[in-house]
C-alpha positions in Angstrom: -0.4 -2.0 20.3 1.6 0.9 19.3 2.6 -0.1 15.7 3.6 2.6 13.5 3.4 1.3 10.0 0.0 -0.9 10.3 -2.9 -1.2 12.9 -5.4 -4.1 13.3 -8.8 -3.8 14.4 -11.2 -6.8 15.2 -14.8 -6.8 15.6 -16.7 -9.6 17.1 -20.6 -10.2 16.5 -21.0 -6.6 14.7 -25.1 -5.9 14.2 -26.8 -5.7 10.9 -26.0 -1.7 9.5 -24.9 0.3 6.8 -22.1 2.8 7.2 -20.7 5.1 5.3 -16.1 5.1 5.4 -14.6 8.2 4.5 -10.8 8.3 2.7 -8.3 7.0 4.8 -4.6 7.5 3.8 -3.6 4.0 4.9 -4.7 0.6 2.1 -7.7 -1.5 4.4 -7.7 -4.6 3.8 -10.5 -6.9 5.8 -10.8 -10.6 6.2 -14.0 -12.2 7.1 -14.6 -14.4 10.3 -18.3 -15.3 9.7 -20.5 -15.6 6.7 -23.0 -12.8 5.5 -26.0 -13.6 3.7 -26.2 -10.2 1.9 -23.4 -7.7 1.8 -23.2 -4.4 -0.6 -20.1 -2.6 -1.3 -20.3 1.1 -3.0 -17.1 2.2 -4.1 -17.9 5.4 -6.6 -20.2 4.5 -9.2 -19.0 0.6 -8.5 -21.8 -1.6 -6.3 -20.7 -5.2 -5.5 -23.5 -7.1 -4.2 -23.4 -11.1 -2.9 -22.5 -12.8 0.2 -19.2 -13.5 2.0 -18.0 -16.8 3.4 -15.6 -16.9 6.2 -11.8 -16.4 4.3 -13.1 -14.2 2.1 -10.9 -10.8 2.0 -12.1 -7.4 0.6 -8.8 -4.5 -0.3 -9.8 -1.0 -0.2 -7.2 1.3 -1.6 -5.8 4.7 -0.1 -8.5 7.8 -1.0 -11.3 6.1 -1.4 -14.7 6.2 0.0 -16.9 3.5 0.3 -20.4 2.5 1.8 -21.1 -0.9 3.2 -24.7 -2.7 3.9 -24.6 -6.2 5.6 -27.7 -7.8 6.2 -26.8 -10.1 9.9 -24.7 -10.1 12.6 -20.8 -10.9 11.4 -17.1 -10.6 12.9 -14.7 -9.0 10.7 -10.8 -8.3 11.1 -9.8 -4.7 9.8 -5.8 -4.5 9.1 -4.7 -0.7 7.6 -1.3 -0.6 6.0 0.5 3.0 6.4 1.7 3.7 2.5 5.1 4.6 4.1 5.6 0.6 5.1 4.3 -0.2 1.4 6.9 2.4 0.2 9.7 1.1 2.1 9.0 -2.4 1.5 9.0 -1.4 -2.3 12.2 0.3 -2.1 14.3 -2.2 -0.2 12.8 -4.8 -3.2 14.6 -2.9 -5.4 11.6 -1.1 -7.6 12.6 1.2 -9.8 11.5 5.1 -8.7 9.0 5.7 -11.3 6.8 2.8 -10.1 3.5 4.0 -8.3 2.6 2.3 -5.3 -0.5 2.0 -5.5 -2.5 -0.7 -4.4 -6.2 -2.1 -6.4 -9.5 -2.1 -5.1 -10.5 -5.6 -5.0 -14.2 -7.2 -3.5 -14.3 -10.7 -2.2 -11.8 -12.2 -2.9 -9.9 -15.5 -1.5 -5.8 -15.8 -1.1 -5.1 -18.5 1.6 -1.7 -16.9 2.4 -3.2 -13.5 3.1 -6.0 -15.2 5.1 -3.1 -17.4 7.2 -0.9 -13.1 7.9 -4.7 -11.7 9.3 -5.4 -14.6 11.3 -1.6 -14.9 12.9 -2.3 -10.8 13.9 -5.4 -11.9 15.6 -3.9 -14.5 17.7 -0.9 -12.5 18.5 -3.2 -9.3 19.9 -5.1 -12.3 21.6 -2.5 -13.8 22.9 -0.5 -10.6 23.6 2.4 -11.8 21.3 2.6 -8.3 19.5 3.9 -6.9 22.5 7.0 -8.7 20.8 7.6 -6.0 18.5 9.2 -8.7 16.0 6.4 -10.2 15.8 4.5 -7.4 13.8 7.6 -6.9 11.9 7.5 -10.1 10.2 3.8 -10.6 9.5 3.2 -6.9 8.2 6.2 -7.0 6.0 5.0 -10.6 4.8 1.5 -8.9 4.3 2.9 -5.6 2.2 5.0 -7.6 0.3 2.2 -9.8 -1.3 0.0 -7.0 -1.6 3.0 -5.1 -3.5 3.8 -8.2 -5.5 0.2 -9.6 -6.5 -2.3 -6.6 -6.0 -0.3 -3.4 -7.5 -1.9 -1.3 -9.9 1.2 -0.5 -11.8 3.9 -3.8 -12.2 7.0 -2.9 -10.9 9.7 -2.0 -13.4 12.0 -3.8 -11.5 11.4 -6.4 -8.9 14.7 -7.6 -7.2 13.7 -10.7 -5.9 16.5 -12.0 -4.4 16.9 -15.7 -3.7 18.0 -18.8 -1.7 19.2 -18.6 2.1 21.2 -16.5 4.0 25.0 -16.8 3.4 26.8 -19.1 6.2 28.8 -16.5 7.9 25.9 -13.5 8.1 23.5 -16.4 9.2 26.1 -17.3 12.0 26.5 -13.5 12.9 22.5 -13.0 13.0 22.3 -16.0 15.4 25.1 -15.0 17.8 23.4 -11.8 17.6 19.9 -13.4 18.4 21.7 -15.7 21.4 23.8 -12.5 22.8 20.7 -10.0 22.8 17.5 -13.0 24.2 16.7 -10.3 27.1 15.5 -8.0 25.3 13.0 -6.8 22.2 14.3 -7.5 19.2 13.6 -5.6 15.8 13.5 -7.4 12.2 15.4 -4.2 10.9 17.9 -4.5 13.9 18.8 -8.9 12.6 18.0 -7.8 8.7 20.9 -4.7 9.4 23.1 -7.5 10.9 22.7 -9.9 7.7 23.7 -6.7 5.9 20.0 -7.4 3.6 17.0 -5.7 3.5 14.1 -6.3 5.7 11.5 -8.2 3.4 14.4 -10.0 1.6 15.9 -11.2 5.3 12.4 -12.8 6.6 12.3 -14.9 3.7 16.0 -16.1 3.7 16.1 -16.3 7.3 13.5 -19.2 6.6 15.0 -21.1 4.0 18.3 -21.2 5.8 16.8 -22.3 9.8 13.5 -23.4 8.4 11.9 -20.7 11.3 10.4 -17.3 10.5 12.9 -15.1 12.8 10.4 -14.5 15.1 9.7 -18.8 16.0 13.7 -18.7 16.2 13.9 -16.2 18.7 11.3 -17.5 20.8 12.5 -21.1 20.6 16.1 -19.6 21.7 13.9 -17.8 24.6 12.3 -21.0 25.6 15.7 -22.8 25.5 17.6 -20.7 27.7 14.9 -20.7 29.8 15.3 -24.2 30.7 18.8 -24.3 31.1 18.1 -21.0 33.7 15.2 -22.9 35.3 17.5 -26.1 36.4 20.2 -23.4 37.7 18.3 -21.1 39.7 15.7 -24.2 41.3 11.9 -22.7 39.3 12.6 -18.7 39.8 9.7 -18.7 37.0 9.2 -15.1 37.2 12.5 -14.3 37.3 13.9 -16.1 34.3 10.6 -14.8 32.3 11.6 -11.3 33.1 15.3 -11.5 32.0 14.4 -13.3 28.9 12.3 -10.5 27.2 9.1 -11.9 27.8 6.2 -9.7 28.4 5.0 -11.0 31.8 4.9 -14.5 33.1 1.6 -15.6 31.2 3.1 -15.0 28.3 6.2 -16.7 28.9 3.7 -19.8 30.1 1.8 -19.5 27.1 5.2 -19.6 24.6 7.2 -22.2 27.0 4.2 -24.9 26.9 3.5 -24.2 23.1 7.4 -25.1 22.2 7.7 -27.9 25.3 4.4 -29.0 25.7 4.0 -28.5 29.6 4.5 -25.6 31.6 7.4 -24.4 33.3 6.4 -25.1 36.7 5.5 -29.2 35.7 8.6 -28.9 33.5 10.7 -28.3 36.8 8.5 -31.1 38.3 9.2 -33.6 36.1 13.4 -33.3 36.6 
């Protein structure tokens, strides 16, 4: 979908095989959609052996070969993090420049939160929300921040960590930012640079102050105006989806009946 920093992959009733994956520069982390009776893992002199239930995630560090064997068909999602998005998010978290980035190899394993990031970038590519390029932003800093918190090799000498919400008046200027700027695609660097905070330390104090991820809040804005453009202009649907930054009008469909509950043409019905 023409992400820089990460890429997803999902595979859907894979056969039985064993395959060989050679170094990659990018960390590969895979969560399992369906179980596997019998799965070997050769990393090295390493061999994991055992089954996998649906939720269970796997991390393959940067430079490493592997081998895999799985024994029946089984649909797996494949997300590979560039080390330049793990290094920036380390940096703008305040780590200290002698800490390695370097993420550990880790088989079957279970973290519900990582679980929750894969399967919110499956639905987006599904539901072609990733064409919202805030979208991405938000769940693959999310994702390289846990990894970088709870999977480093090295800890960090210094974690900043910074707490609570976003001050009043940079929250007020990231909203009249998000309400001046609804037509068009906006960027988790662009509102973080208007809150005058770093990326990673903006999505989660953009949610304790509104209660929304910044993506929810800018499509619940989108939605919003919508509405009010609907009643004006008497159900110019494709219109009003074009000038509000959605994609095309099935995926301004899909958002407006998530948030309202109906679509926009029975919405303009039921006036």
């Amino acid at each position: 979908m023409g992400w820089a920093e990460f890429r997803v992959d999902v595979h859907e009733n894979h056969l039985p095989a064993e395959v060989e994956i050679p170094p990659s520069r990018a960390v590969c982390l895979l969560l399992c959609l369906s179980p596997v009776n019998r799965l070997v893992q050769s990393r090295g002199s390493s061999i994991h052996e055992g089954q996998a239930r649906p939720g269970d995630l796997t991390l393959l560090p940067a430079g490493i070969p592997s081998r895999w064997y799985w024994s029946n068909t089984t649909s797996v999602v494949h997300v590979y993090l560039e080390p330049q998005l793990l290094s920036r998010i380390a940096e703008e978290a305040g780590w200290a420049s002698g800490n390695r980035v370097e993420i550990r190899s880790v088989c079957t394993f279970r973290d519900p939160f990582i679980a929750h990031l894969v399967l919110g970038l499956k639905s987006g590519l599904e539901a072609g929300a990733m064409r919202d390029r805030l979208y991405g932003d938000c769940l693959g800093t999310a994702l390289a921040a846990h990894l970088l918190r709870h999977y480093c090799v090295f800890s960090p000498k210094m974690l900043a960590g910074e707490r609570g919400g976003l001050p009043r008046h940079r929250l007020k200027q990231v909203l009249e930012h998000i309400k001046e700027n609804l037509g068009r695609p906006l960027r988790l660097g662009e509102l973080a640079g208007v809150a005058r905070v770093s990326r990673s330390h903006f999505a989660l104090a953009f949610r304790q102050s509104t209660g929304l991820s910044p993506h929810q809040y800018v499509l619940q804005s989108r939605v919003e105006a919508a509405k009010a453009l609907l009643r004006r202009r008497d159900g110019a649907i494709s219109a009003v989806s074009a000038e509000l930054g959605f994609s095309d009008q099935s995926h301004f469909t899909r958002v407006f009946r998530s948030i309202v509950g109906t679509t926009p043409r029975r919405y303009l019905d039921r006036r």
